[in-house]
C-alpha positions in Angstrom: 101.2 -27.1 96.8 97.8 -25.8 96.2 98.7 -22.1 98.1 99.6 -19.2 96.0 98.0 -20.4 92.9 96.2 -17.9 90.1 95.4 -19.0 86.7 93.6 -16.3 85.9 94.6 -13.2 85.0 94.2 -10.1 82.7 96.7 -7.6 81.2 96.0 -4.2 79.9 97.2 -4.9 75.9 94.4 -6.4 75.0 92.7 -3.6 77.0 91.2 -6.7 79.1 92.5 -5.1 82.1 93.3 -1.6 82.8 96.6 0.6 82.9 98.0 -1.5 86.2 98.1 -4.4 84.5 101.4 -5.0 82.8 103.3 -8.2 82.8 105.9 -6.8 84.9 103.9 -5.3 87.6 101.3 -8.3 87.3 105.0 -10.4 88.4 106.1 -7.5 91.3 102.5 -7.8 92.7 102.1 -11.7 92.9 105.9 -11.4 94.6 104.7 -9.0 97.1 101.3 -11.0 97.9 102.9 -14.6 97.8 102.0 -16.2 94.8 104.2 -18.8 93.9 102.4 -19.9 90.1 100.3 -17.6 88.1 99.0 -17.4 84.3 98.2 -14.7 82.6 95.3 -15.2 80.0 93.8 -12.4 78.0 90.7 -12.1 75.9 91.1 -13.8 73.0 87.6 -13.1 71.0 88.4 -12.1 67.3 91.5 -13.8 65.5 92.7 -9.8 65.3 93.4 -9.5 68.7 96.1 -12.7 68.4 99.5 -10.2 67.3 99.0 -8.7 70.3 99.5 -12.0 72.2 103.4 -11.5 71.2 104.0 -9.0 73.2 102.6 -10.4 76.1 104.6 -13.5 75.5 108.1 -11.9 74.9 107.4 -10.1 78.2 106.9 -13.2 80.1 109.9 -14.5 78.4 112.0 -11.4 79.6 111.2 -11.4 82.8 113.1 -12.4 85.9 111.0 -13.6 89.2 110.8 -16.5 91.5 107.7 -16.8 90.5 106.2 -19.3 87.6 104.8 -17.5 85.2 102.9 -19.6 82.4 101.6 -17.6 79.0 98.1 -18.3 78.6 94.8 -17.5 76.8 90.8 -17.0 77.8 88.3 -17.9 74.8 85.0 -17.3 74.7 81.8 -18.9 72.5 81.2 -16.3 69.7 77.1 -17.3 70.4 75.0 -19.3 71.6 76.3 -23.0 70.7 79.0 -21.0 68.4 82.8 -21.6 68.1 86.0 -20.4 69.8 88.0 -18.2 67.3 91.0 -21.0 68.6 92.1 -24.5 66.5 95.4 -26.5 67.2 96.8 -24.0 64.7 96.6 -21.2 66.5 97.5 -23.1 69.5 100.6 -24.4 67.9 101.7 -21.6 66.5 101.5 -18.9 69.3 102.3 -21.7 71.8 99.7 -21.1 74.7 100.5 -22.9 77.9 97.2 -22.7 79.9 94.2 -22.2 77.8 91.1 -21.2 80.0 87.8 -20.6 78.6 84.0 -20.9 78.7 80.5 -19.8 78.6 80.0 -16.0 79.4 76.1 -15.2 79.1 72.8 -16.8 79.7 71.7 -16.8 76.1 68.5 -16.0 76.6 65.5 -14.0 78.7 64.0 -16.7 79.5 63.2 -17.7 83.5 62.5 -21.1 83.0 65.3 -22.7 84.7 65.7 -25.4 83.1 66.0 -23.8 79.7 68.9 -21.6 81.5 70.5 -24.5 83.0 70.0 -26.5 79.7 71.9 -24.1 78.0 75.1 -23.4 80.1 75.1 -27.5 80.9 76.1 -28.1 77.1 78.6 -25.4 77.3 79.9 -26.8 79.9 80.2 -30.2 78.7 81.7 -29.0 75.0 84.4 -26.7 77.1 85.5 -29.5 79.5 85.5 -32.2 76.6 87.6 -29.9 74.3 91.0 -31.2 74.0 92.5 -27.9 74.4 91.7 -26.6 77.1 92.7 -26.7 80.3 90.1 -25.0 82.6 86.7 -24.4 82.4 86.2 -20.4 83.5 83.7 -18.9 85.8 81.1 -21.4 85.9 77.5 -19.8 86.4 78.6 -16.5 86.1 76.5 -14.4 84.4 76.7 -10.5 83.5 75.2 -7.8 85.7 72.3 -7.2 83.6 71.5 -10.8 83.1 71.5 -11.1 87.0 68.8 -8.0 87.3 66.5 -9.2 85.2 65.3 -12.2 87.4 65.0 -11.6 91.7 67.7 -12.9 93.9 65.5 -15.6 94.8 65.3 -16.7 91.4 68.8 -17.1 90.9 69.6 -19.1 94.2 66.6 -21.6 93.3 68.6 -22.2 89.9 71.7 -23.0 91.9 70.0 -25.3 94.1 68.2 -27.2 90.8 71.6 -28.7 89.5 70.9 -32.2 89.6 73.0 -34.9 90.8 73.5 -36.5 87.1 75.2 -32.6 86.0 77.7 -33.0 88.7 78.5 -36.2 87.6 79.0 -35.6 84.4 81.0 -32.1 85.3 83.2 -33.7 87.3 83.6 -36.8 84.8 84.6 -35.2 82.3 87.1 -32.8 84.2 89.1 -35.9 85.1 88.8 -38.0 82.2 89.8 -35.2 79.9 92.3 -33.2 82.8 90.4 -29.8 82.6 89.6 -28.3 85.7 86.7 -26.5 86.6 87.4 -22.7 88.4 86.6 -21.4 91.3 87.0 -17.6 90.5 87.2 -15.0 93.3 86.1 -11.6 91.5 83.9 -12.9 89.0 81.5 -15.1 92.0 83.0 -14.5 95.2 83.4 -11.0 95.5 80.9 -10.1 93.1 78.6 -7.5 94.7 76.0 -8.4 91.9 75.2 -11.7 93.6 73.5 -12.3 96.6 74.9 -14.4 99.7 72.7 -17.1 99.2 73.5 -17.3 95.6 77.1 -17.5 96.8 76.1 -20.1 99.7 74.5 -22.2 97.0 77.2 -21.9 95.3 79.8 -23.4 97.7 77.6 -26.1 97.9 77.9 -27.0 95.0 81.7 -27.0 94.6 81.4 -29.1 97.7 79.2 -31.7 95.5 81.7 -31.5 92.8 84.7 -32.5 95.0 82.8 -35.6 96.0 82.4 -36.4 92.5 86.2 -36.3 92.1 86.1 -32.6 89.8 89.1 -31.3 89.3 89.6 -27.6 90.6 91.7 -24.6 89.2 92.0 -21.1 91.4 91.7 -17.9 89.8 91.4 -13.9 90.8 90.4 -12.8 87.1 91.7 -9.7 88.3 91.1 -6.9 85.9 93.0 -4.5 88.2 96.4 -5.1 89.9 94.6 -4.6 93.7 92.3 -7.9 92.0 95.9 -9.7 92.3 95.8 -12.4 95.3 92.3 -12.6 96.1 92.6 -16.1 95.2 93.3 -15.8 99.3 89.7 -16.7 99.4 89.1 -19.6 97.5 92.3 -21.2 99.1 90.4 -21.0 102.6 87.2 -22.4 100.6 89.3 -25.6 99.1 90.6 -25.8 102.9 87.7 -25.9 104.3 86.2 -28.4 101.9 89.3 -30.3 102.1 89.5 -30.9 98.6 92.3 -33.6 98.1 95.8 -32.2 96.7 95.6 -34.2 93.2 92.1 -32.4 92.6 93.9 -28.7 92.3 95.0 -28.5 89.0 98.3 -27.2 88.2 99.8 -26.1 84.5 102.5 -28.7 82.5 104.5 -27.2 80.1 
């Protein structure tokens, strides 16, 4: 069942998302729009913002819905080749389920693409290689400014550069170490930041990474309850790509 899937998803106690976003309207929501499995994973960027995680667990655990609901976490590098503020500790002890995390800037001013690319290629590879997590988030996004300070043209060419051997090693290291690789609808899809080639580019190169054999999570990252089930849009992309069933990854508990 790859329908109805969103592994992505914010909640207003870590002030991620706004006011909508409870746990209990995040569950009425995905009823009303048909999602059958969803994770919610806030911020976790300073080890201060983990007591908060409790809550957000006991309210999953409360709750009463058809729908499977898994408690999850989004990290974060805290710099340029930093650290997570995560370790099997914390993961043992506040007992994440799907832990989703990644690169979430450029890193630097430069427009030399390959510098760029150089730099979200080892994030990348540490993220997918890391034994846990589960999905790498929002690959190539990059923050509005970031996307301003170079043309349009600029950023598709640095789509279109991704060589052959970075897909293969992507999508080798999503299988060998079972963490996926996202396809996010708010953060690239319906990002009104990035242009439509940058977006075309873009589905290109999921297309290269489902030849490669990459595995694939779906996610809305929706930081408003009306975000909720645009992960519509990237099930009509795997469709039309016909990515293969066991390349959609789905949580384990």
């Amino acid at each position: 069942m790859r329908r109805g899937l969103d592994y992505h998803i914010h909640t207003y106690y870590q002030r991620c998302g706004n006011q909508t976003l409870t746990v209990d309207n995040i569950i009425r929501r995905a009823e009303q729009r048909g999602l059958k499995s969803i994770a919610i994973t806030d911020h976790l960027n300073r080890s201060a913002q983990l007591p908060a995680f409790r809550q957000i667990k006991a309210d999953i655990a409360a709750a009463q819905s058809s729908v499977e609901v898994f408690f999850g976490v989004e990290l974060n590098y805290d710099g340029c080749d930093g650290d997570f503020v995560y370790d099997r500790h914390v993961h043992e002890q506040y007992g994440f389920e799907v832990v989703i995390g990644g690169i979430h800037s450029a890193y630097t001013d430069s427009r030399d693409m390959d510098e760029v690319l150089a730099i979200q290629h080892r994030h990348f590879m540490r993220t997918l290689q890391n034994p846990l997590l589960d999905v790498l988030v929002h690959p190539f996004w990059f923050t509005r400014t970031e996307l301003e300070q170079r043309p349009e043209e600029w950023w598709e060419e640095f789509i279109r550069r991704i060589s052959d051997d970075h897909i293969e090693q992507w999508a080798q290291a999503s299988r060998q170490n079972r963490c996926a690789i996202e396809l996010n609808a708010a953060a690239i899809f319906y990002n009104g930041a990035m242009s439509e080639g940058y977006k075309a580019n873009y589905v290109q190169m999921v297309r290269r990474l489902r030849d490669a054999g990459a595995l694939f999570s779906m996610g809305s990252d929706a930081h408003d309850i009306d975000t909720l089930g645009t992960t519509d849009y990237v099930d009509g992309l795997l469709d039309g790509l016909e990515v293969a069933e066991e390349q959609i990854f789905r949580p384990r508990r």
